[in-house]
C-alpha positions in Angstrom: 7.8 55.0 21.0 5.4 52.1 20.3 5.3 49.5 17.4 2.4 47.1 16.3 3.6 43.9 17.6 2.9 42.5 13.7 5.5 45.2 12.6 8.2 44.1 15.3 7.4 40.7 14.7 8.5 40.8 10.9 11.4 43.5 12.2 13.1 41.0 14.4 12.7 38.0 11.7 14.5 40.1 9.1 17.3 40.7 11.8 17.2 37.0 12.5 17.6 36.3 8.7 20.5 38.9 8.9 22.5 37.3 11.5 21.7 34.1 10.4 23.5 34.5 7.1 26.5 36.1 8.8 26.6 32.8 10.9 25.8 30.8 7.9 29.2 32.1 5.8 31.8 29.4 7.3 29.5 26.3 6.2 28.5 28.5 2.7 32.2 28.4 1.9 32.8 24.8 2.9 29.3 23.6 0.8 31.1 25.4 -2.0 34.5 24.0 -1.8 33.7 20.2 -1.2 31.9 19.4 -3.9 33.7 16.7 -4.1 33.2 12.8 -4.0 35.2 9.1 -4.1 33.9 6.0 -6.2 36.1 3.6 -4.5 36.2 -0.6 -5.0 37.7 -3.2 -3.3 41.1 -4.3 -4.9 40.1 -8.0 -4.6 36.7 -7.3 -6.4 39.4 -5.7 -9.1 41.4 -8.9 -9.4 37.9 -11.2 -9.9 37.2 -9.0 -12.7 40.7 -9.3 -14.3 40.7 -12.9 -14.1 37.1 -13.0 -15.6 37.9 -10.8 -18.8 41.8 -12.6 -18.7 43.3 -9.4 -18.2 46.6 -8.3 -16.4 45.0 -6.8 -12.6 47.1 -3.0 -13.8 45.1 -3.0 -17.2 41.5 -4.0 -15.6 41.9 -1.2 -12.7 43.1 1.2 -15.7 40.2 0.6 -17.1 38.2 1.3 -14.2 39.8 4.7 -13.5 39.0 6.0 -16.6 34.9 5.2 -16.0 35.1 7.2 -13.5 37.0 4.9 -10.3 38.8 7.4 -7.9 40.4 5.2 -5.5 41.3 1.5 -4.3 40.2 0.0 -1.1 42.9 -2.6 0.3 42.2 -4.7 3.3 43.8 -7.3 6.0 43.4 -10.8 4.7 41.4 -13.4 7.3 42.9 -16.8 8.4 40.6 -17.9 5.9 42.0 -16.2 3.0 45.2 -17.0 4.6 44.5 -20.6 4.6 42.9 -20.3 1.1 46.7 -19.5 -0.2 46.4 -15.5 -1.0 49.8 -14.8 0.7 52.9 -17.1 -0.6 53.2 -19.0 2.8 52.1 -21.6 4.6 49.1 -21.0 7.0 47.0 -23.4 9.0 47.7 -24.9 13.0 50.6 -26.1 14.5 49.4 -29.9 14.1 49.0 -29.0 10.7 52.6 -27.0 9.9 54.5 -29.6 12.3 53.8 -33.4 11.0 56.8 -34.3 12.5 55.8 -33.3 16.4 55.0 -30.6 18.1 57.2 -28.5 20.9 56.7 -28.3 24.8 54.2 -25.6 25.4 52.5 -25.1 22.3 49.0 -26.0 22.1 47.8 -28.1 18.7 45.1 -25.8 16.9 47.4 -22.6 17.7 47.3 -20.5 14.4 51.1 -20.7 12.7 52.3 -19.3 9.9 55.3 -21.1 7.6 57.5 -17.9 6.2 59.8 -19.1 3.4 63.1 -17.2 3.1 63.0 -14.8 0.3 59.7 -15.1 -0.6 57.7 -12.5 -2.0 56.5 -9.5 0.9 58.3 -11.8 3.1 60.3 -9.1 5.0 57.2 -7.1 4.9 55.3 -9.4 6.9 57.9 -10.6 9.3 58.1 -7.1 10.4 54.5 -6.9 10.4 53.6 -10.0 12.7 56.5 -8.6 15.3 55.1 -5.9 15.4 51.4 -7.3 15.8 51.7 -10.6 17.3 54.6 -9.6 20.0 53.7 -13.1 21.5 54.3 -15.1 18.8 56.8 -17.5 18.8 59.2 -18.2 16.1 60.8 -21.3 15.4 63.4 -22.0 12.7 63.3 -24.6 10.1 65.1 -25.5 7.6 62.4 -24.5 4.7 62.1 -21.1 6.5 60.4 -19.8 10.0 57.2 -20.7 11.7 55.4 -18.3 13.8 53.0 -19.4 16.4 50.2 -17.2 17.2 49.0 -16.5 20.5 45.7 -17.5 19.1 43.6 -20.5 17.8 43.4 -21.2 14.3 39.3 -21.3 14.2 39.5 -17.5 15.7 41.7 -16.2 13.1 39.4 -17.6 10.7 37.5 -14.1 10.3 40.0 -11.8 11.7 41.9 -9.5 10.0 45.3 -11.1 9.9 48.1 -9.8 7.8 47.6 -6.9 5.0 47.4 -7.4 1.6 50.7 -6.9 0.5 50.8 -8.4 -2.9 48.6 -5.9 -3.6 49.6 -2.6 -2.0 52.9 -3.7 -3.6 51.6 -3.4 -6.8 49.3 -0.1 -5.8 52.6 1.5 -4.8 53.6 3.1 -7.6 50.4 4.0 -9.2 49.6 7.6 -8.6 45.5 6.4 -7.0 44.8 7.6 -3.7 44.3 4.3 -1.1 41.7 3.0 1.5 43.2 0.9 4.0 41.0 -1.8 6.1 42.5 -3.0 8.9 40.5 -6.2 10.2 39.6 -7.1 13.9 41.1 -9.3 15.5 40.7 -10.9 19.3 42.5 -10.2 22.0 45.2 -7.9 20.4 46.1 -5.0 22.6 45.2 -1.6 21.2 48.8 -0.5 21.2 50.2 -3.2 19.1 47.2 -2.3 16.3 48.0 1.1 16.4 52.0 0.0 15.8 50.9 -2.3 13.1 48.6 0.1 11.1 51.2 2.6 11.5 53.7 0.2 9.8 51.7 -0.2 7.1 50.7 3.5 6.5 54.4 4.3 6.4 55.4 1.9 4.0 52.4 3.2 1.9 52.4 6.7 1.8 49.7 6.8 -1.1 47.0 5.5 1.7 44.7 8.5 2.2 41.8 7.0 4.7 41.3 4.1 7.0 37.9 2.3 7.2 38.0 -0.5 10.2 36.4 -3.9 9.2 34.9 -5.9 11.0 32.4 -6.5 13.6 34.3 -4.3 15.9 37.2 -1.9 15.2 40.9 -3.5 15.8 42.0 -2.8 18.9 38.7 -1.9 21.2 38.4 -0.7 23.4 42.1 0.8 23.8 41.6 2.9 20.6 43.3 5.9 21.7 47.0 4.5 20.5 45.4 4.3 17.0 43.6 7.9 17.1 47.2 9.4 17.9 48.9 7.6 15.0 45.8 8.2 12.4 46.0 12.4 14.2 50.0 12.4 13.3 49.9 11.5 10.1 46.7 13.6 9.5 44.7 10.1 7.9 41.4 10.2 8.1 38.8 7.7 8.9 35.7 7.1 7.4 32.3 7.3 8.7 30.5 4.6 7.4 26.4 5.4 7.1 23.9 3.6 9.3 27.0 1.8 10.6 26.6 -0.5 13.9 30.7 -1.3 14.1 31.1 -1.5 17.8 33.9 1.1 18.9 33.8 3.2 15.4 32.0 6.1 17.6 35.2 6.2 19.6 37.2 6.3 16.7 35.8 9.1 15.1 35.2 11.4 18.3 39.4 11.0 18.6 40.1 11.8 15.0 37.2 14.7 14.1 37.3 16.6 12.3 39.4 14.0 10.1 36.4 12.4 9.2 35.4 10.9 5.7 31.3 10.2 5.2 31.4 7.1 3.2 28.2 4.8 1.9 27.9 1.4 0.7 25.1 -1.3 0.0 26.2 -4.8 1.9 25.7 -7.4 -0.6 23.0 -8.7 1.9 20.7 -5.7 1.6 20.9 -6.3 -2.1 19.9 -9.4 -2.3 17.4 -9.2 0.6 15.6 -6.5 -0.9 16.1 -7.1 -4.4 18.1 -4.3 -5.2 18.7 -4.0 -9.0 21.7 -2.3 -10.5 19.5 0.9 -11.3 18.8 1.5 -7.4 22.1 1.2 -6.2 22.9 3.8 -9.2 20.2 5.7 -7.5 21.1 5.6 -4.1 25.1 6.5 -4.4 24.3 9.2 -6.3 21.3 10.5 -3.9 23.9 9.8 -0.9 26.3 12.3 -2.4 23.6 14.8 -3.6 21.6 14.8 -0.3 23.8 13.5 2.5 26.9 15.4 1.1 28.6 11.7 2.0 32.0 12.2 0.4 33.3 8.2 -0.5 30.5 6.0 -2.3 32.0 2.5 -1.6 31.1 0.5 -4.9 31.0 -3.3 -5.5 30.7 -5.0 -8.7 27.4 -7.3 -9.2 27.5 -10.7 -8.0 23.6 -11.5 -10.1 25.4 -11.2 -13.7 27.3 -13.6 -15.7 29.7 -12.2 -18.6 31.3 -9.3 -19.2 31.5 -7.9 -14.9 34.0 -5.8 -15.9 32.3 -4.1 -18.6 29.3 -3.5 -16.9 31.0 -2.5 -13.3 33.0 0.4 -15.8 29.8 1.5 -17.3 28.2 1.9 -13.7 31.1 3.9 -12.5 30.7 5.9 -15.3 27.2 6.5 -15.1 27.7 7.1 -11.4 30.1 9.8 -12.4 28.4 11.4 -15.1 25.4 12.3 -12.9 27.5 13.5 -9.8 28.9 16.2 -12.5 25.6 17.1 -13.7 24.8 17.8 -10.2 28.1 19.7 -9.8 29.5 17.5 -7.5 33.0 16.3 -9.1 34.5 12.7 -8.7 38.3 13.4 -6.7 39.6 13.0 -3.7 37.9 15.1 -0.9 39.0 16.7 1.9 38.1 17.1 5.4 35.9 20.0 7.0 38.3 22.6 8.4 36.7 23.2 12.1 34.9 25.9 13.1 32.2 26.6 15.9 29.0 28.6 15.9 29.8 32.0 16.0 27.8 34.8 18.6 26.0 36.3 15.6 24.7 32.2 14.6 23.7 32.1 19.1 22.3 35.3 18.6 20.2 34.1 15.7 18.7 31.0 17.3 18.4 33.1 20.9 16.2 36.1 19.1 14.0 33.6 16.9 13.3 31.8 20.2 12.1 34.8 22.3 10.5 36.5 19.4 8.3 33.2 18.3 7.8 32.8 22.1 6.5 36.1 22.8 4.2 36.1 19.3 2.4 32.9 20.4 1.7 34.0 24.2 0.3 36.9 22.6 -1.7 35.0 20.6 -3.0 32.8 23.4 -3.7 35.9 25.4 -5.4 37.9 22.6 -4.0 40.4 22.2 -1.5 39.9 19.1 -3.1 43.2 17.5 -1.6 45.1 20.5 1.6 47.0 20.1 5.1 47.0 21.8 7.0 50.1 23.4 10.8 50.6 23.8 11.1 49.0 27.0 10.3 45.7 25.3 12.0 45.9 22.6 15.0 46.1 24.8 14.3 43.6 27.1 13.7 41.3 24.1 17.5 42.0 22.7 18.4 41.6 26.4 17.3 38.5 26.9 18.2 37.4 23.3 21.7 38.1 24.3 22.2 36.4 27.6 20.6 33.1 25.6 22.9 33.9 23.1 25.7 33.4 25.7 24.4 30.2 27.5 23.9 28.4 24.1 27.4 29.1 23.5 28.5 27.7 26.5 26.3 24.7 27.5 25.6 22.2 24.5 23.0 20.7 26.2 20.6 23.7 26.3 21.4 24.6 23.2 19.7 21.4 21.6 17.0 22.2 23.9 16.4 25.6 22.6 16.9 24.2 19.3 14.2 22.0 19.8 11.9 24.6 21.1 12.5 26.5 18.3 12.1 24.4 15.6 8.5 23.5 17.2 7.9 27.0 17.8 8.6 27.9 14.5 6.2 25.5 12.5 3.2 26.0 15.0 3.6 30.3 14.4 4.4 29.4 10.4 1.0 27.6 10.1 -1.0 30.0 12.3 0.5 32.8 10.0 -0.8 31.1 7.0 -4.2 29.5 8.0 -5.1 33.2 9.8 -4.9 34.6 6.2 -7.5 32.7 4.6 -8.8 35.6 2.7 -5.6 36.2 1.1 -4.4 33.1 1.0 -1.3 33.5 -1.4 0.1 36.3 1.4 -0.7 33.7 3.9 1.7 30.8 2.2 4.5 33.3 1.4 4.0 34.3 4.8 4.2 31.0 6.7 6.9 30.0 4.3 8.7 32.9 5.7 8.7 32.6 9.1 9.2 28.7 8.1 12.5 29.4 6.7 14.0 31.9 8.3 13.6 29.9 11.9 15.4 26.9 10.1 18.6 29.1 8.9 18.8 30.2 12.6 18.5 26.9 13.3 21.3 25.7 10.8 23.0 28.7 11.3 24.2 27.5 15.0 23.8 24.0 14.8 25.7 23.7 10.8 29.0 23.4 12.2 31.7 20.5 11.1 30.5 18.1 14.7 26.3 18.3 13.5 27.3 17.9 9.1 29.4 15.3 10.2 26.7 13.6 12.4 29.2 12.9 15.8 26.1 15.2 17.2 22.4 14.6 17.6 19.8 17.5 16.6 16.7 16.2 19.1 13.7 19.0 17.4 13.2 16.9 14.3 10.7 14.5 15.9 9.4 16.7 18.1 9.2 19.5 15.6 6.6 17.0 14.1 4.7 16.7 17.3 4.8 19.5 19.0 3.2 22.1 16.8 -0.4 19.8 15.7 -0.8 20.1 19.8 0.3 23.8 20.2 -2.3 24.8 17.5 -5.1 22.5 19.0 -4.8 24.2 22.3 -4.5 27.5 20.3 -7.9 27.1 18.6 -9.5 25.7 21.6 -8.5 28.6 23.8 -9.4 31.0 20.7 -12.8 29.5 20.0 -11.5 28.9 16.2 -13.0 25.5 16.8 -16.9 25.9 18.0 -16.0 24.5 21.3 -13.3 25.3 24.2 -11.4 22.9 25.8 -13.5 23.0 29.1 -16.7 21.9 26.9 -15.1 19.3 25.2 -13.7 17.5 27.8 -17.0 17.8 30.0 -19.5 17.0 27.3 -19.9 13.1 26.3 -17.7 12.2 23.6 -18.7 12.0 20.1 -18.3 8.5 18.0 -17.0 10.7 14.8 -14.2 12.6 17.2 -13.2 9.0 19.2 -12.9 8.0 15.5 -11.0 11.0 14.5 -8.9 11.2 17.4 -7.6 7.3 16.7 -6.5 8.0 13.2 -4.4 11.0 14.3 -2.4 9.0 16.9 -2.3 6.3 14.4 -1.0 8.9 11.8 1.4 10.8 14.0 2.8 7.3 15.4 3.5 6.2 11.7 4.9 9.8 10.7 7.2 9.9 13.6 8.3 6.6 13.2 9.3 6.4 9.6 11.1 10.0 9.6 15.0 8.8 9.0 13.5 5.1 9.1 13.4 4.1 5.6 13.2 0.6 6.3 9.5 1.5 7.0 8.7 2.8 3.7 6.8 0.4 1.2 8.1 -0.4 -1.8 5.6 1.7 -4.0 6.7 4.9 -2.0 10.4 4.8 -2.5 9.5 4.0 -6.4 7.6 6.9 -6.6 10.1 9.0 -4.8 12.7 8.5 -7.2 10.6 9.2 -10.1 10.2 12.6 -8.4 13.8 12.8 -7.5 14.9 12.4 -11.4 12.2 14.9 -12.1 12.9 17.6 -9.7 16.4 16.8 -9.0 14.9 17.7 -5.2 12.4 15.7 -4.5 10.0 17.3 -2.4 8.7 15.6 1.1 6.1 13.5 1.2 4.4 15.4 4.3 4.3 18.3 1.9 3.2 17.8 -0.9 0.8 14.9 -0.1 -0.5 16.0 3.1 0.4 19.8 4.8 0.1 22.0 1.9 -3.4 20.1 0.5 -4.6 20.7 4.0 -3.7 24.3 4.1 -5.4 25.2 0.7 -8.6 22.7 1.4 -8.6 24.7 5.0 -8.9 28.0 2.7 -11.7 27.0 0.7 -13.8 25.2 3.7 -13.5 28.3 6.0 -14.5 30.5 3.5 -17.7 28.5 2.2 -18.0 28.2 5.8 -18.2 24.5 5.7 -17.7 21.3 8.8 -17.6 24.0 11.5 -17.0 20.7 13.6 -14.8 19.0 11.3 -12.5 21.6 9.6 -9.9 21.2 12.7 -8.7 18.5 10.9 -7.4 20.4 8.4 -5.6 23.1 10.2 -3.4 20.1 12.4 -2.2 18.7 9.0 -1.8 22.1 7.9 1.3 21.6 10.6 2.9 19.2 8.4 4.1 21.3 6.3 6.1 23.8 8.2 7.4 21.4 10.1 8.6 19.8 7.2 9.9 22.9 5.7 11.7 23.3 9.0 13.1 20.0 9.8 14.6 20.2 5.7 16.8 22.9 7.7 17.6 21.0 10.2 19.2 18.3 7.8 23.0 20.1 8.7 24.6 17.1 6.5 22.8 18.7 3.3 23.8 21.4 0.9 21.6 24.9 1.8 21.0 25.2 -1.8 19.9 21.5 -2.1 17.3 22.5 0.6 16.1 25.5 -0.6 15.7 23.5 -4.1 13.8 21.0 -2.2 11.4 23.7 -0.4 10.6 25.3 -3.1 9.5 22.1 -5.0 7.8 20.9 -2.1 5.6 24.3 -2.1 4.6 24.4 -5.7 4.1 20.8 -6.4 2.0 20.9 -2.7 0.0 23.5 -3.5 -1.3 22.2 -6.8 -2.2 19.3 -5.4 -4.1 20.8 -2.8 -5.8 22.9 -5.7 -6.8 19.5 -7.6 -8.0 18.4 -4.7 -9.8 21.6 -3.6 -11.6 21.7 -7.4 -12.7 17.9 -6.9 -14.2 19.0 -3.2 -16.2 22.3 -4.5 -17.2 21.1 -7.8 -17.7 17.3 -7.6 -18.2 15.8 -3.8 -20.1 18.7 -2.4 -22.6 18.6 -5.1 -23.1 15.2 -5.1 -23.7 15.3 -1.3 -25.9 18.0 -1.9 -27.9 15.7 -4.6 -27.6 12.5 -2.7 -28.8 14.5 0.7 -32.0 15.5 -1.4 -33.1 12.7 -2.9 -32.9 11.1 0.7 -35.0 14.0 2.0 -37.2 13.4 -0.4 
């Protein structure tokens, strides 16, 4: 028995798409049941806003809970807070707390702390310090105890010190779910942190994550005491975004899957970049929409005078109000349950791999018209299932073969599509096809709880942009598609137009691959436009789409049928690339909702697509006849 090799081709995709989906049902059910997201403040920002609107601190966070607030972030007061008089006690150096003279052994700018008897969290935060700061010293006085920290007073300064327990005091027996912040703090062992924050996460029950502060996380780099204490009592930390905490990678290998996506705007990004209210809106809500992050970290304004609280509630609210429109609901969320890729997810990504493999070698050999009998058939399951097998077992080529695939993918989705110029609707649905079905084997394998929650790296999104414009060039020069073959156009002296030509694509592939997941590198006028797009579509389509793949593909379909720039047209089958990768790389985004993807596909294909029709209709019915005109009046 023989099939065309088109007809197995399309056979094999549908069973990829088949086993794909049976892979894809663990993350379907999670997407579904963690639609879920935190707005969570600082309790100190909640106390500035009380004593700005003279209100009691309860009434003020009331307030905010019912805009929309789900939680309350509490932290570890610095030696500067300390020293500013947020605790009732006495903090500053020994010189300072001793007038009268100062012990044998103690050094003068040691950090103490003046504990009256029976004042308020006293108890509290004797046990705390003991517990902490096993080498302080305590001396007895008559107005209460001094403790002598094994630490100067200038290093405390910034370090998380004691927790806020005026505060969590008054948290305690409201019904809110809790964010605690332990501080950093020099040269404390990691065991004494992890006995500290376990103090305070007993005393507290209604704390539900810990999110380190800090320039490094308390207790690195013995963070294995705290990982066992946060795993017993089944708290999770957070992952904060485009964090550069030094030691919070440790944390969270110890502690996944008990792992909390959280996003926040440092007050320094706003101001640097002139961030106005309305963009931060913007940006919580597309971190929850796109990113799936489940705790948006919110801070009221520090730009406005009057009412803060007023305006801080109407943000929350508007915050909240879109989430639900997007059916994502403000709560508390959970945690991914774990769960790895299944055989039928290997299987998936093994079968895409060989089959794409075997359709472009046929294609550089000629003869992808030819037909396939039996015997490879069952070779190709074969060999799908021993990959299936090794990408179970060694992570490493797995990524690999992911990355192979996802390039594969978009150069076969664009030669699929630009081959059917003369029907060029079959030849988008087509390369859309092959497009997508590749990503969910992709995401099928890779969409597990370590790639959503980004502890792994998927390595074929940059090359997934690189590779496929170069597998196509050598394609069309090997097929004649472009008038010359490799041999004759690196023997023949170079033409000024293609040295021309050749410098703006590596200019334009540099750019591309640098500002994928660098948004730092997009202009201002970009990311304005993007979010009209986003409140438009709700999915805003890629740029590479709709600006640059899909206008290629359908300006390649009118040039090669008019039979125009034999020379040129090239140019417009590489960008064609663009697209299909994009469409795959959206796949490979394992942190986004599947339905938020195909949303975003979909929008990228029909808004592309009419661009490249505008920009077609210009080309046939305006440029070319005014070259035509201004070419005769020359001749003449």
């Amino acid at each position: 028995m023989r099939i065309r090799q088109a007809l197995f081709f399309a056979a094999a995709l549908g069973a990829v798409a088949v086993l794909a989906a049976v892979g894809l049902i663990p993350r379907i059910r999670a997407e579904g049941e963690g639609s879920v997201a935190a707005l969570v403040t600082d309790v100190r920002d909640v106390v500035s806003l009380a004593r700005e609107s003279d209100l009691p601190v309860p009434e003020a966070l009331d307030e905010l809970l019912d805009r929309g607030l789900t939680a309350v972030a509490v932290g570890e007061l610095t030696g500067q807070e300390l020293v500013a008089g947020m605790l009732a006690m006495e903090y500053g150096s020994v010189e300072d707390l001793l007038p009268e003279g100062i012990p044998q052994g103690l050094f003068p700018d040691s950090a103490a702390m003046m504990i009256r008897r029976e004042s308020c969290c006293s108890d509290e935060i004797r046990s705390f310090v003991s517990l902490k700061f096993p080498g302080a010293r305590t001396i007895s006085l008559e107005k209460g105890d001094l403790y002598v920290l094994p630490l100067s007073l200038a290093e405390t300064l910034e370090a998380g010190m004691l927790p806020d327990y005026p505060m969590l005091n008054m948290l305690k027996g409201k019904d809110i779910p809790l964010v605690f912040r332990p501080g950093s703090t020099p040269g404390i062992p990691g065991e004494n942190v992890a006995l500290a924050v376990a103090s305070v996460l007993d005393a507290y029950p209604g704390i539900r994550a810990v999110v380190p502060a800090g320039l490094f996380v308390a207790g690195y780099p013995e963070l294995g005491p705290l990982s066992e204490v946060l795993k017993e009592r089944h708290i999770p930390v957070s992952k904060v975004e485009f964090s550069q905490q030094i030691g919070i990678g440790f944390l969270e290998r110890g502690l996944y899957p008990d792992i909390l996506s959280l996003h926040s705007v440092r007050r320094e990004e706003i101001l640097s970049r002139r961030l106005s209210r309305e963009d931060l809106i913007d940006r919580f809500v597309r971190a929850s929409r796109e990113r799936s992050v489940k705790i948006l970290y919110v801070r009221p304004s520090d730009l406005h005078s009057g009412s803060r609280l007023e305006r801080f509630g109407e943000e929350c609210k508007r915050i909240s109000g879109r989430l639900d429109t997007l059916g994502i609901r403000t709560g508390w969320p959970r945690t991914l349950d774990p769960w790895s890729a299944s055989f039928f997810a290997a299987l998936a990504l093994a079968l895409v791999l060989v089959v794409l493999t075997l359709r472009l070698l046929s294609r550089f050999l000629s003869f992808e018209e030819g037909s396939t009998g039996s015997k490879g058939i069952l070779a190709t399951l074969a060999l799908s299932a021993v990959l299936a097998v090794l990408v179970l077992r060694v992570p490493s080529v797995a990524r690999l073969l992911g990355a192979m695939a996802a390039s594969l993918a978009a150069a076969e989705a664009s030669l699929v599509a630009l081959d059917n110029f003369r029907r060029p609707v079959r030849g988008v649905l087509y390369g859309v096809s092959v497009a997508v079905i590749s990503g969910l084997a992709i995401a099928s394998f890779f969409g597990t709880p370590w790639y959503m929650l980004r502890m792994g790296t998927f390595s074929g999104v940059k090359i997934a942009l690189l590779a496929p414009p170069v597998i196509l060039l050598l394609h069309d020069l090997r097929r004649r598609v472009h008038p010359e073959s490799l041999v004759q156009v690196l023997t023949r002296p170079p033409v000024w137009g293609e040295l021309a030509l050749i410098c703006f694509l590596a200019a334009a592939a540099g750019v591309m691959v640098f500002r994928s997941g660098n948004v730092s590198f997009v202009p201002g006028w970009e990311i304005r436009f993007r979010e009209f797009l986003e409140q438009l579509l709700v999915a805003r389509p890629r740029t590479k789409e709709i600006f640059a793949g899909y206008p290629a593909l359908v300006i390649w379909f009118v040039v090669r049928r008019k039979d125009l720039w034999r020379s040129y047209r090239e140019i417009f089958r590489l960008g064609t690339t663009l697209a299909f990768s994009s469409v795959v790389n959206s796949f490979c985004h394992f942190h986004t909702h599947l339905s938020f993807i195909f949303l975003r596909v979909f929008n990228g294909l029909w808004t592309g697509i009419i661009l490249g029709c505008i920009m077609a209709a210009i080309l046939v019915f305006l440029l070319i006849p005014s070259w035509r005109r201004w070419q005769g009046v020359v001749a003449g």
